[in-house]
N, C-alpha and C positions, 0 to 999 in steps of 0.2 A: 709099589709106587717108585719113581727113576725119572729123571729130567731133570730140566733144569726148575727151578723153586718158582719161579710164575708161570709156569705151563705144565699142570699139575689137574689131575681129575678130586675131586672131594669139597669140601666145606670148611673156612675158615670163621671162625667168631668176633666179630667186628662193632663195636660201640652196641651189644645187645642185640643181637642178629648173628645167625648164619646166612652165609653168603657162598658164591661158588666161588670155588681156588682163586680162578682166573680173574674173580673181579674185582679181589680184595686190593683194593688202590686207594692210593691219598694223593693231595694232589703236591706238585713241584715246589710250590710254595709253603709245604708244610713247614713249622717253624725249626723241628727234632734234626729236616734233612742239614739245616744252614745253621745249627746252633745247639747240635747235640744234644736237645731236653728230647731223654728217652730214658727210658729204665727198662729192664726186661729179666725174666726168669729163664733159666733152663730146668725141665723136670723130669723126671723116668717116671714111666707109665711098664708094671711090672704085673704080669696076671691080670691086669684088666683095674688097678689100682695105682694110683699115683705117690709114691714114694716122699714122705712128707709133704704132701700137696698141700696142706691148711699152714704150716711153718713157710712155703713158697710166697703162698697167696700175701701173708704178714708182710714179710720182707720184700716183698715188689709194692706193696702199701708205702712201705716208711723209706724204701728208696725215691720214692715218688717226693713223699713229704721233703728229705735229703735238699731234693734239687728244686724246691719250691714248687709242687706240684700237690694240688690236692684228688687224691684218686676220686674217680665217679662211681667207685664200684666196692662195696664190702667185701670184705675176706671170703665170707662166707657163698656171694653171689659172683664171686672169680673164681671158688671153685667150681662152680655148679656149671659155668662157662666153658672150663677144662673137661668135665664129664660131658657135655654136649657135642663137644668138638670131637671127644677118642666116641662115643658112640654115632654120632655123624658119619666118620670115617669108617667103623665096623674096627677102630685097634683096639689091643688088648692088651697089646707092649710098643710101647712107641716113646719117641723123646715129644714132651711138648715145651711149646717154646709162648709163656705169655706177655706183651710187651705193652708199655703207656706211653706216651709221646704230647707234647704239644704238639696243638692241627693246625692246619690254617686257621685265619681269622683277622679281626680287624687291624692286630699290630703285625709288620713284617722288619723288625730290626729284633735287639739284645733285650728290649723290655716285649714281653708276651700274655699280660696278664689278660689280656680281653681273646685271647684263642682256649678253645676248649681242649682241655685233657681228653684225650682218645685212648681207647684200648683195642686189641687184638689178642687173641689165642689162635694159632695155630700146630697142629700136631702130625707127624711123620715117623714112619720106620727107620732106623738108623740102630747101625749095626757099633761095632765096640769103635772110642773115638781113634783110635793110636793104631788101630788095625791089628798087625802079629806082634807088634811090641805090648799087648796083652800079656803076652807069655813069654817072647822074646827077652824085653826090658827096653822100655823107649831108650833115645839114645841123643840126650838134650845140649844146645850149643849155651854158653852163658850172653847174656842179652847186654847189648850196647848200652842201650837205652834203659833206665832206673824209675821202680817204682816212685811218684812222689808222694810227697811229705801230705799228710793230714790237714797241714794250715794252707795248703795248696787248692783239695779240692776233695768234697767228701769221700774219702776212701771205703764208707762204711754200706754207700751205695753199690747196687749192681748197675752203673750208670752206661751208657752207650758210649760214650766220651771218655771212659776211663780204658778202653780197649784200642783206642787207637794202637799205642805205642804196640799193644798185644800183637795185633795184626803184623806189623810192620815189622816186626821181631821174630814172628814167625814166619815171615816169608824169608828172612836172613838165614832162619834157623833151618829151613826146608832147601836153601841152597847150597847147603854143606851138607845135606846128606841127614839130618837128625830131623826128627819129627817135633820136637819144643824146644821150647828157651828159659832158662832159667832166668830170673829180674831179680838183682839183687834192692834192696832198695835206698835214697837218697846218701843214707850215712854209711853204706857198704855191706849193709847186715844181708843174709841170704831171706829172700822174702817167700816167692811162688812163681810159680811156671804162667804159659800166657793166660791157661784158661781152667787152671788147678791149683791147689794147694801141696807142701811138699812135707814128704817126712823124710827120718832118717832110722836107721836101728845099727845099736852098738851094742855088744854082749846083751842082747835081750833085752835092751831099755828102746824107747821110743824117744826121740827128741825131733819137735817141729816150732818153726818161726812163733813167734805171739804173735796174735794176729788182731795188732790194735793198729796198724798201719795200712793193711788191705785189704780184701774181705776175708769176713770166718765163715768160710764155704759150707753150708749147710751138711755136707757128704763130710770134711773136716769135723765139724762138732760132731756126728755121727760114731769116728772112729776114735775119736779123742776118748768118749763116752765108753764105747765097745770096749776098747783096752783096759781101761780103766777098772770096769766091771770083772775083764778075765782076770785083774790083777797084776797086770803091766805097769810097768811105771811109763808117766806120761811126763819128758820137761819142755813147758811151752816156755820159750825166749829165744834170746839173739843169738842167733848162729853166726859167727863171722866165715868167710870162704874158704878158707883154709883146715877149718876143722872139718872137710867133709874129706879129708886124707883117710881120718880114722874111724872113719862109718863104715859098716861092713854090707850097708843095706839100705835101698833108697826105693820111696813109692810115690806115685800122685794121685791125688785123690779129688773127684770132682763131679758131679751130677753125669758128665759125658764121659768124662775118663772112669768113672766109676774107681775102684783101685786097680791101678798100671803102676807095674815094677818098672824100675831105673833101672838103665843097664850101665848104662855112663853121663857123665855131663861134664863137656869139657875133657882136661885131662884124666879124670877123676874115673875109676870102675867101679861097680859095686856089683854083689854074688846077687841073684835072682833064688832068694834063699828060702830055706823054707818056713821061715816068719812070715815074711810078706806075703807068701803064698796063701799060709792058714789066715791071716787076715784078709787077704782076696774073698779065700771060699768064704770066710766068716760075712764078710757083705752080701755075698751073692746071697746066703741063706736068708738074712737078715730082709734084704730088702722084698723076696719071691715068699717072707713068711704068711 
């Protein structure tokens, strides 16, 4: 499958319904397009299974809740949604992408309680997110623009509205030649990348952001957990910028980026070493178990 993303042959899952590609539409005056009430998941579909798909389903619930939304749909009957859609389609490895929104309806301004919550699941082949900096080592610009603060705006969400800045940061990032951006965030501490979380490794130890300020990426918990079990030491806290002088080793980690090595960000280098490596193959095995 190749084109552009509405001119597309297959089936998308839409409010309880498959529908064909081409005619999953809302209309202009949905509330989500003019006021950001949208939440959405990303998920890896590996052997014909979906990679924490029931932990997915949870958290695109209580992102919902987050932004004032009550979901139409059980955890349980969003996943069954997601297996309709990779069986619809005939995939067996593919990224799905499930999303909720406020629709149109009787309000069209900042209050929206009388428009109904909408869902979609849609699912597609897509190949590694960072392309050869898989193996390479991406090669990240640091970001203008700063994660905010918590008492700003639920951080804990996977919100639509929380990726503006991402976006925008990434097409800066993409004009100097690197593929991401690093967000530090409001008080200077090194946060994550526009659509990842980030580690670091120093003589054998692990050290990544705490992750009370933006999201704790599902694929993040994952490898916090993995190390921990091989007996790595894991310190989650404030990293300030400047300590990333003495990191020998840098990775990101995210449902699309899966784990992708750093190769640089900013001034900064780091080896494409063979920590990061064994923890690559360590996911690849983990998630294709």
């Amino acid at each position: 499958m190749a084109g552009s993303y509405d001119d597309r042959d297959g089936k998308i899952w839409m409010d309880g319904e498959l529908v064909d590609w081409r005619d999953a539409k809302v209309h202009i005056l949905t509330h989500a397009l003019h006021y950001a009430s949208s939440v959405f998941e990303g998920e890896r579909c590996y052997n014909g299974k979906i990679f924490k798909g029931h932990e997915h389903s949870l958290r695109l619930i209580e992102s919902a809740r987050l932004l004032d939304m009550e979901s139409p749909y059980s955890a349980d009957e969003i996943d069954a949604a997601k297996e309709a859609v990779l069986k619809a389609n005939g995939f067996t490895d593919a990224y799905v992408r499930a999303v909720m929104w406020r629709g149109s309806g009787d309000d069209m301004g900042v209050s929206a309680r009388r428009n109904p919550v909408r869902m979609a699941v849609a699912a597609w082949e897509w190949g590694s997110y960072y392309g050869d900096a898989k193996w390479q080592g991406a090669k990240l610009d640091i970001a203008k623009l700063k994660r905010p603060s918590p008492e700003t705006i639920p951080t804990a969400a996977k919100a639509a509205g929380l990726y503006m800045i991402c976006t925008m940061s990434k097409h800066a990032a993409e004009a100097k030649g690197c593929s991401d951006a690093l967000f530090m965030d409001w008080e200077g501490y090194v946060a994550e990348a526009t659509g990842a979380n980030i580690f670091f490794i120093k003589d054998g130890e692990v050290h990544t952001p705490l992750a009370d300020r933006f999201l704790n990426g599902i694929t993040r918990q994952t490898i916090v957990q993995m190390l921990k079990d091989n007996g790595v030491p894991v310190h989650e806290r404030r990293i300030r910028p400047e300590e990333m002088d003495g990191f020998q080793e840098c990775f990101l980690t995210g449902t699309a980026a899966e784990v992708t090595p750093v190769g640089q960000i900013g001034d900064w280098n780091f080896q494409v070493g063979q920590m990061t490596r064994k923890i690559s193959d360590d996911y690849e095995k983990l998630v294709r178990a």
